[in-house]
Structures are given as structure tokens and as C-alpha cells.
C-alpha positions in Angstrom: -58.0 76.5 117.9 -57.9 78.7 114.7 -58.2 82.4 114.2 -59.3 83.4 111.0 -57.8 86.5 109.4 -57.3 87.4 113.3 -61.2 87.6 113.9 -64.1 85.6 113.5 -64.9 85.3 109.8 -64.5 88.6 108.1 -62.6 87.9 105.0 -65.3 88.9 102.7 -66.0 91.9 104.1 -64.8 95.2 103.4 -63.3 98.1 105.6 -66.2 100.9 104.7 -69.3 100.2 104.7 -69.8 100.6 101.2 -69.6 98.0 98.6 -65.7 96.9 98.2 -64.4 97.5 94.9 -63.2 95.3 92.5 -59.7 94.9 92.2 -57.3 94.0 89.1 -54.1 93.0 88.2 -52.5 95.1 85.8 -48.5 94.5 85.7 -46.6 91.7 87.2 -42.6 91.2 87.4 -40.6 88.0 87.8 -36.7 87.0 88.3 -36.3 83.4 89.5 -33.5 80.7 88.9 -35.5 79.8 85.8 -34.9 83.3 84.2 -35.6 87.0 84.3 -38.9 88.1 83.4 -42.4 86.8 82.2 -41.2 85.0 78.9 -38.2 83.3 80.3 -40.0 81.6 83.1 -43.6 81.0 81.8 -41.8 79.1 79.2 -40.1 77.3 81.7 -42.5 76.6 84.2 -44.9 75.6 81.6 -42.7 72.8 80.5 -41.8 71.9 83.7 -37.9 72.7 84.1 -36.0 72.0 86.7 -33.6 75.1 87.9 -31.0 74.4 90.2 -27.1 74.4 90.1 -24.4 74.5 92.5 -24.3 77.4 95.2 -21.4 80.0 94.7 -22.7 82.9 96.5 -21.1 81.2 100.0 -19.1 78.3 101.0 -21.1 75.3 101.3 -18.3 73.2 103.0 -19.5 71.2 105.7 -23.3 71.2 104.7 -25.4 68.1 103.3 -25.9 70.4 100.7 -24.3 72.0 98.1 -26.6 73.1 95.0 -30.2 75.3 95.4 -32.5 77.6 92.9 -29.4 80.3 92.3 -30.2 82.5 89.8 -28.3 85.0 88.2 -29.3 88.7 88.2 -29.0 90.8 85.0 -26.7 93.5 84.2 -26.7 96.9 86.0 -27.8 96.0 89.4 -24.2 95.3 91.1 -24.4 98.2 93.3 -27.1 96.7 95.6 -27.1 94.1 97.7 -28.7 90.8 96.0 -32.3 91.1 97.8 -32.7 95.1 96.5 -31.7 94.1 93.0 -33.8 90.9 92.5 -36.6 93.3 94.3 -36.6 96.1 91.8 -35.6 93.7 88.3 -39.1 92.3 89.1 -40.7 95.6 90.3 -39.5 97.2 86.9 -41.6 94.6 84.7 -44.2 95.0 86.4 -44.4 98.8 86.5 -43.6 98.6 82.9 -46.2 96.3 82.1 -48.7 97.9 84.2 -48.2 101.5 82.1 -48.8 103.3 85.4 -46.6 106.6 85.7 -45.3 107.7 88.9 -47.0 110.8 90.7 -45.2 112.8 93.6 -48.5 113.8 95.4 -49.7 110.4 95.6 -48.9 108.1 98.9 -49.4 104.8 96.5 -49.2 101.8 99.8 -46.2 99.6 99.2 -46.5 96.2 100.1 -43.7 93.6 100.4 -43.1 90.2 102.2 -40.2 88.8 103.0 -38.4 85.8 105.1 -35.1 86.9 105.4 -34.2 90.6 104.0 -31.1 91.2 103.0 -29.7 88.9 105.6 -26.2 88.3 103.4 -25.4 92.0 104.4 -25.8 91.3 108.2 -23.6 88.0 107.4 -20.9 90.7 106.0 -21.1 93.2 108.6 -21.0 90.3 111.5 -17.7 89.0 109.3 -15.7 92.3 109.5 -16.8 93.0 112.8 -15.0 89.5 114.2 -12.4 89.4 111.3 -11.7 93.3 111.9 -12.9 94.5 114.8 -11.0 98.0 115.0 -12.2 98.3 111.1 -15.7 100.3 110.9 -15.2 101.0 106.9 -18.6 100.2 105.2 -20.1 99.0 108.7 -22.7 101.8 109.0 -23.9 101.7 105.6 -24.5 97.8 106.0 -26.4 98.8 108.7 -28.9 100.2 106.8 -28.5 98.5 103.9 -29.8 95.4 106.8 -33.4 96.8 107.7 -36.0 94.9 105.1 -37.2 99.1 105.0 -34.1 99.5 102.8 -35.4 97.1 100.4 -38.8 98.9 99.9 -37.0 102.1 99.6 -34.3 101.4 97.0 -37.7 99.5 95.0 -39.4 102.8 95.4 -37.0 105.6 94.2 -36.1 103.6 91.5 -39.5 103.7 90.4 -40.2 107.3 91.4 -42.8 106.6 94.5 -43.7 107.1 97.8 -45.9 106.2 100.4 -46.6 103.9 103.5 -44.6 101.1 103.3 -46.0 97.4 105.0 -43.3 94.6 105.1 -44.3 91.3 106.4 -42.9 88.7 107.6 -44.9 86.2 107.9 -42.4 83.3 106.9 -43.5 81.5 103.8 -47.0 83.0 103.8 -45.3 86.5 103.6 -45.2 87.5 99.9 -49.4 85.8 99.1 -50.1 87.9 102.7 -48.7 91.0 101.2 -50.7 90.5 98.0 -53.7 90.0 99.9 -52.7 93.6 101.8 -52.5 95.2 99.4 -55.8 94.0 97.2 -57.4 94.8 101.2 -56.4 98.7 100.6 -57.3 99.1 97.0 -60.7 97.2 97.9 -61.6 99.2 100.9 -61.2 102.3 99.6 -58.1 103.1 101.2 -56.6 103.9 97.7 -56.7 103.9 94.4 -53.9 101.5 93.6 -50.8 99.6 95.0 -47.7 97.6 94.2 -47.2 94.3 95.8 -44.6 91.2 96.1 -42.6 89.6 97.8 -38.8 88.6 97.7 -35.7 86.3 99.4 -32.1 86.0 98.6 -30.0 83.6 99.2 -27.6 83.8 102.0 -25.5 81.4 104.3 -27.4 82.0 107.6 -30.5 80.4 106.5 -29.0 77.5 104.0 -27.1 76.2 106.9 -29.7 76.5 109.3 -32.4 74.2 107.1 -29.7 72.3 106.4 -29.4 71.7 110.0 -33.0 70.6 110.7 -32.0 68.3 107.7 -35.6 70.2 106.2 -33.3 69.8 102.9 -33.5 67.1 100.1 -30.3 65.3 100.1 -31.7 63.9 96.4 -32.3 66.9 94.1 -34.7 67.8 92.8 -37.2 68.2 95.5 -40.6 65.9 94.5 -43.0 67.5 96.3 -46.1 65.1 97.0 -44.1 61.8 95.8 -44.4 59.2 98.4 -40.5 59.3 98.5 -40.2 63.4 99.3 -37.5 63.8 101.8 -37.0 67.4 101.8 -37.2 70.8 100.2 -34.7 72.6 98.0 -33.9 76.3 98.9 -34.1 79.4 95.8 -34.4 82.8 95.7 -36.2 85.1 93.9 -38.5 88.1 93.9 -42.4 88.8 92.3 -44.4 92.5 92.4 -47.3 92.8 90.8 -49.5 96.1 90.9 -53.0 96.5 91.5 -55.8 99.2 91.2 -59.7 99.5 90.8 -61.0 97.7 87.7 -62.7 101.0 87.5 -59.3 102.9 87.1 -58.3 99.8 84.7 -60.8 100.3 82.6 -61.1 104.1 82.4 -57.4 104.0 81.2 -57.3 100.9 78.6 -55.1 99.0 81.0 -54.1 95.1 80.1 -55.9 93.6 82.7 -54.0 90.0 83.7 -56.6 89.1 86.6 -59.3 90.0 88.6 -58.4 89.4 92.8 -61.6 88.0 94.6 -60.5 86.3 96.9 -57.8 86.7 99.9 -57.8 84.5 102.9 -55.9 83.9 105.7 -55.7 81.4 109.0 -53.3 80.7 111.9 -52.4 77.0 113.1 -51.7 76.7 116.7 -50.7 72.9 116.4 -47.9 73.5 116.5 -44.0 75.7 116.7 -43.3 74.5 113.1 -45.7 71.3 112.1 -48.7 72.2 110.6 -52.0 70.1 112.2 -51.9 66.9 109.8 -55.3 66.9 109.1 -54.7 70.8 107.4 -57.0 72.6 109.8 -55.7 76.0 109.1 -55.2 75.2 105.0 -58.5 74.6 104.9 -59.7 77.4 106.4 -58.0 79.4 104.6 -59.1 77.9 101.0 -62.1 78.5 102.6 -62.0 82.1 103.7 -60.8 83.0 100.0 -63.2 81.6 98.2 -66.2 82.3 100.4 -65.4 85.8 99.7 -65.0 85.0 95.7 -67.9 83.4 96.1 -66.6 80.8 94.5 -66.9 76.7 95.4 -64.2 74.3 94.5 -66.3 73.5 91.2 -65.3 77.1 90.5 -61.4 76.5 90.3 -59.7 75.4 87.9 -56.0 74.9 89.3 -54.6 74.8 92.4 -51.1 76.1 92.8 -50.1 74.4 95.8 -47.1 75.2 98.6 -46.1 71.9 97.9 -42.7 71.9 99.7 -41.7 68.5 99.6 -41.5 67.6 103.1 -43.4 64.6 104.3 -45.3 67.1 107.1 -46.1 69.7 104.7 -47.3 68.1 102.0 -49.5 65.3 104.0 -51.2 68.5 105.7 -51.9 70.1 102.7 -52.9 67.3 101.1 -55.2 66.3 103.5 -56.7 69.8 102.9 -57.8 70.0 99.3 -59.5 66.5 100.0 -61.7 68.2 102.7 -62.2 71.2 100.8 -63.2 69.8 97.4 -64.7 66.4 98.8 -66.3 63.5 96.8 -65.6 65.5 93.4 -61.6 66.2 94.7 -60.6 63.8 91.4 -61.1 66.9 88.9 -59.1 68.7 90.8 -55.4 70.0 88.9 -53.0 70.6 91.5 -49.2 70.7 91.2 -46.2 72.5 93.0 -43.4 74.8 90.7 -41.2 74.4 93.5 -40.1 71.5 92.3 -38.6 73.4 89.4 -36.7 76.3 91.2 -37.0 75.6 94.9 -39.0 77.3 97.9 -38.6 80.8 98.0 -39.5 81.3 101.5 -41.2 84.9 101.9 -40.8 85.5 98.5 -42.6 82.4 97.4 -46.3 83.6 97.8 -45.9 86.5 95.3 -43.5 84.5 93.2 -46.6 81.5 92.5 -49.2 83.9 92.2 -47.5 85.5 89.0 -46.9 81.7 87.7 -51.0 81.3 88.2 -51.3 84.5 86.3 -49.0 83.0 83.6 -50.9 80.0 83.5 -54.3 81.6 83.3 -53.4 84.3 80.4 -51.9 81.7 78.1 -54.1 78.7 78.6 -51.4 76.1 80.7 -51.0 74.1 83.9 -47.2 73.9 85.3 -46.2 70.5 85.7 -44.4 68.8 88.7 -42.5 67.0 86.8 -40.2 65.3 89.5 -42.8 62.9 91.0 -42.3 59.7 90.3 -44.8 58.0 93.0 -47.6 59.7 94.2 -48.3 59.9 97.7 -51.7 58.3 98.8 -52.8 61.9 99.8 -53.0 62.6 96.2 -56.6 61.6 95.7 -56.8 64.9 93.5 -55.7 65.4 90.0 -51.6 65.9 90.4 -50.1 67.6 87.2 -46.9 65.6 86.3 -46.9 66.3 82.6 -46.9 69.3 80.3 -50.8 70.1 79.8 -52.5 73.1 77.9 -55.6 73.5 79.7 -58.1 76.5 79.7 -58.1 77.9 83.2 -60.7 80.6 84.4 -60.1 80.5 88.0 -57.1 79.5 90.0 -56.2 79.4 93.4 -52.8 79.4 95.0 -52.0 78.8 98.5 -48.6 79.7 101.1 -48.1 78.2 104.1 -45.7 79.2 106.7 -43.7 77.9 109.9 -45.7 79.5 112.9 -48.7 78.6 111.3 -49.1 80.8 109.0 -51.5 79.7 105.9 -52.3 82.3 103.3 -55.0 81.8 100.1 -55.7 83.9 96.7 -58.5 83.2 94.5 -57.6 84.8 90.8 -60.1 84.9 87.9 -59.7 86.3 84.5 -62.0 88.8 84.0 -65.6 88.6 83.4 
């Protein structure tokens, strides 16, 4: 069974019943373990890289293992707790870039996924409160510090907004499902513009517990799609990107980085945690975003794939683009950048989007560079090498434990 976008099909179609708007992509923000900002990680993702060093942010005694996608936030942020900061380094770029200026009448929707919050600050308050029980210092301010709504708020004073706030937590579909929320309100005619993204921070709690299901490559780096996979690598990281009319775009001289045509979204019921091998729901929801792009697969240029690294995920995937691009699936690029700084859980959506973006504004496809023997699956064109390449359209997909799938079709504008 499979419910798309929660309804029969209605991905394509907007919430009035006027024509939807076209939407754009006007600013985007990036801090991962491969470096803070556009230049530091196009340059790396475009060669391929590989990110990851030994975790000091907790004791990793006692795990399988020790090293993930760490990265190491700027200066000037160590007030807040790691998720805020990484949240509003990225949603800084990206307002910069996007040359918007902040109005107090205006309700602009904020739209954020994300796995796990600011789940470090719960570990600390659960710490103190079985280390020190009679001790209350700090305890209520961790509190709120907890709620994932703290997150969107300390994001949206320091950039002078307001307005309704939508976090999802959709697991790893989270930060492409907030995207896609957000390009749904500016289309529809809900409003004029919106800032989008998603983020995760490291933090014990959930490094132990997919260490636990052994879901973690013993063998870094992670190789997703190589016949030999045996596990995902964990990182952390955070991607916003704002979006508004082309009309408003236009009327202003904006640098527009992409046009959004496509969002769609489906919901596996194989299974608690396994996605259906033959990649049911990923297909659907490839095919929900670019019916509404009205785009086939001849139309894209790159996939940007989920491409964990786990012998379920990646088979199910797999098995997708197949079905989806058939007989002509050979001229299909695909590749996976978590093989270069880990999975970023419900910040991973947002965070691949703004490396398709990269990719499509200067002309490159990011290489997984840590396969070494393709899986049979691959019957599609799997980047393993550097490659400049001129992309038009991309497509990147996020796919989450519950069953949650998520697809955005970009284009540069036309």
C-alpha cells in the first residue's frame, strides 16, 4: 500500500485554484564536516573528499565506533547549543546571499526539519539530574533550550524574523520535506517568500543507539552502493536556503541559483524500518516530483541519491532508479556525498539539495569516490571520479526510517 503526498496523486497541484507560481532559489547556506560555507564544501564535494575524524564531543568507549562527520563550528557561536549554532552559521549565508532584508510586519513561514534537535542538551540535563539530583542550576533553561522550537527561534531573531514556524520530523526525509513545505507555501500563494533547511548535531544518544543496531560501518569510509557496503557513517550538519516567487526575484535583480519544480513525497508501509526492496515508495516519489516538473527521466541530468551505505537501503533505492528511468537507466549520473561527510539524518535532505545547487551553478557532478565494487544494482551511471559535466536539471532524493521518501526536482532557470 502507498499514500502519495497523503492523498491520491496531488503533487502537482496547487492549493488555490489559480495557477501556482513559480518558485526560486535565491540564497543557500552550508556548514558540514567538509567546511563552513559554499566555497569550502563545493570545492570539496566536487573533488570527492572524504570528511571524517575521531569523535570528541562524547565518550565513545565501549562503541564499535569511534570516528563520524565532526565538524568544527566557526567562531562566535559558543553561546548556543551545537544544533542552534550550526542552524543559524548556515541560515546567515544564505540570508546574505539571498540580499533579502528583514521586515517586522511580515509573517515570512519558517520551515525546518530535523532528526534529533538539540538532543545533546537533554543528554546534559538527564546527566545533572542523576549526577545531581538536589542541583536545578541551568536545568530550566536546558529545558527550553531542548524543544526543536528553540532552534527556529534563536535562527529567527538572529536574522530579525518572524512568523509561523513548521518543524518536521520526518527522520531522514525531514530537511528535503521541509524544502518541499516551504516551495508548497510560496507556490500556493500562501506567501511571498520563505526560508527553509534542515539540521542535526551530533550527540551520544543517537551514536550509540545506531551503533547498537550495528547500522554503522565498522570500515570507514562508508561506500554507499559498493557490493561490500556494510554500514553508514554518522555527521552532522545544517543547510537553509530561501525561496520566493521568480516574480519577486526578478522584480528585485536577485541571483537566482535554481528554479523548484518539482516536490514529491510517498510513505512505505513495508515495513517499521526496511524500506520494500523493490523501492515502491522511491519510486513514487521520483515520480510524483517530476510529474509535477513535468519533466521525464530524459529531463535529468543528476541524481543525488540517499545513498546510505546499508545493503537494505541502497538495494531499494537502487532498484528504484532502474524502474523509473528503464531501458535508457545507463545515462543516468547518480552518486551519494555521504560518502564524503556521513548521513546527516534530518538535516541531510536540505544539506544535498544545496550540493545539487552547487553542482548545477558551476557545471560538476560529486563523486563517490569510496566505491571500489559496484553493486549489481548499479545498472545506472555511478559517479566514482571527479567529472565536470553541464547539468540542467537535477534531482535529489531522502529517504527515511518509517517510510518516509521525499523528492526535489531543481532546474536552472529557463
Amino acid at each position: 500500500m502507498l499514500l502519495v503526498s497523503g492523498v491520491p496523486f496531488l503533487a502537482g497541484q496547487s492549493l488555490k485554484t489559480s495557477a501556482p507560481r513559480r518558485v526560486v532559489i535565491t540564497g543557500s547556506g552550508i556548514i558540514t564536516s567538509m567546511g563552513n560555507g559554499w566555497r569550502a564544501n563545493a570545492d570539496g564535494f566536487r573533488e570527492g573528499r572524504l570528511a571524517f575524524r575521531e569523535i570528541t564531543l562524547f565518550d565513545t568507549t565501549g562503541q564499535r565506533v569511534h570516528s563520524g562527520g565532526q565538524l568544527e563550528l566557526p567562531a562566535g557561536y559558543e553561546k548556543l547549543d551545537r544544533a542552534s549554532a550550526m542552524l543559524l552559521c548556515a541560515a546567515r549565508e544564505a540570508w546574505g546571499e539571498s540580499g533579502w532584508e528583514a521586515d517586522a510586519e511580515e509573517a515570512m513561514p519558517i520551515c525546518l526539519g530535523t532528526s534529533a534537535g538539540a538532543m545533546a542538551v537533554g543528554e546534559d540535563y538527564y546527566k545533572q539530574a542523576v549526577d545531581e539530583p538536589g542541583n536545578v542550576n541551568g536545568q530550566r533553561a536546558r529545558i527550553r533550550a531542548y524543544l526543536t522550537e528553540s532552534q527556529a527561534l534563536t535562527m529567527a531573531d538572529g536574522l530579525g524574523i518572524s512568523g509561523p514556524v513548521t518543524i518536521i520530523t520526518n527522520a531522514c526525509a525531514s530537511g528535503a520535506n521541509a524544502i518541499g513545505h516551504a516551495y508548497r507555501q510560496v507556490q500556493s500563494g500562501r506567501a511571498e517568500r520563505a526560508i527553509a533547511g534542515g539540521y542535526d548535531a551530533l550527540c551520544k544518544m543517537v551514536f550509540s543507539g545506531f551503533d547498537s543496531l550495528q547500522a554503522l560501518t565498522t570500515s570507514l569510509p562508508p561506500r554507499p552502493f559498493d557490493a561490500n557496503r556494510d554500514g553508514l557513517a554518522l555527521g552532522e550538519g545544517a543547510a537553509v536556503v530561501t525561496v520566493e516567487t521568480l516574480e519577486s526575484a526578478k522584480k528585485r535583480g536577485a541571483n537566482i541559483l535554481a528554479e523548484i519544480v518539482g516536490y514529491g513525497a510517498a510513505t512505505d508501509l513495508h515495513h517499521l524500518t526496511q524500506p520494500n526492496p523493490e523501492g515502491d515508495a522511491a519510486l513514487a516519489s521520483m515520480n510524483a516530483a517530476c510529474t509535477e516538473a513535468g519533466m521525464s527521466h530524459a529531463d535529468i541530468d543528476y541524481i543525488n541519491s540517499h545513498g546510505t551505505g546499508t545493503p537494505l537501503n541502497d538495494i531499494a533505492e537502487g532498484n528504484a532508479i532502474c524502474r523509473w528511468a528503464g531501458n535508457d537507466v545507463g545515462r543516468v549520473a547518480v552518486s551519494s556525498t555521504k560518502a564524503s561527510v556521513g548521513h546527516l539524518l534530518g538535516g541531510a535532505g536540505a544539506v544535498e539539495a544545496v550540493i545539487s545547487l552547487m553542482a548545477m551553478k558551476e557545471s560538476w557532478l560529486p563523486p563517490t569516490t569510496t566505491v571500489k565494487t559496484p553493486d549489481p544494482v548499479c545498472k545506472f551511471d555511478l559517479v566514482r571520479e571527479p567529472r565536470d559535466a553541464e547539468l540542467r536539471a537535477v534531482l535529489t532524493n531522502s529517504f527515511g526510517f518509517g517510510g518516509a521518501n521525499a523528492t526535489l526536482v531543481m532546474k536552472k532557470l529557463s
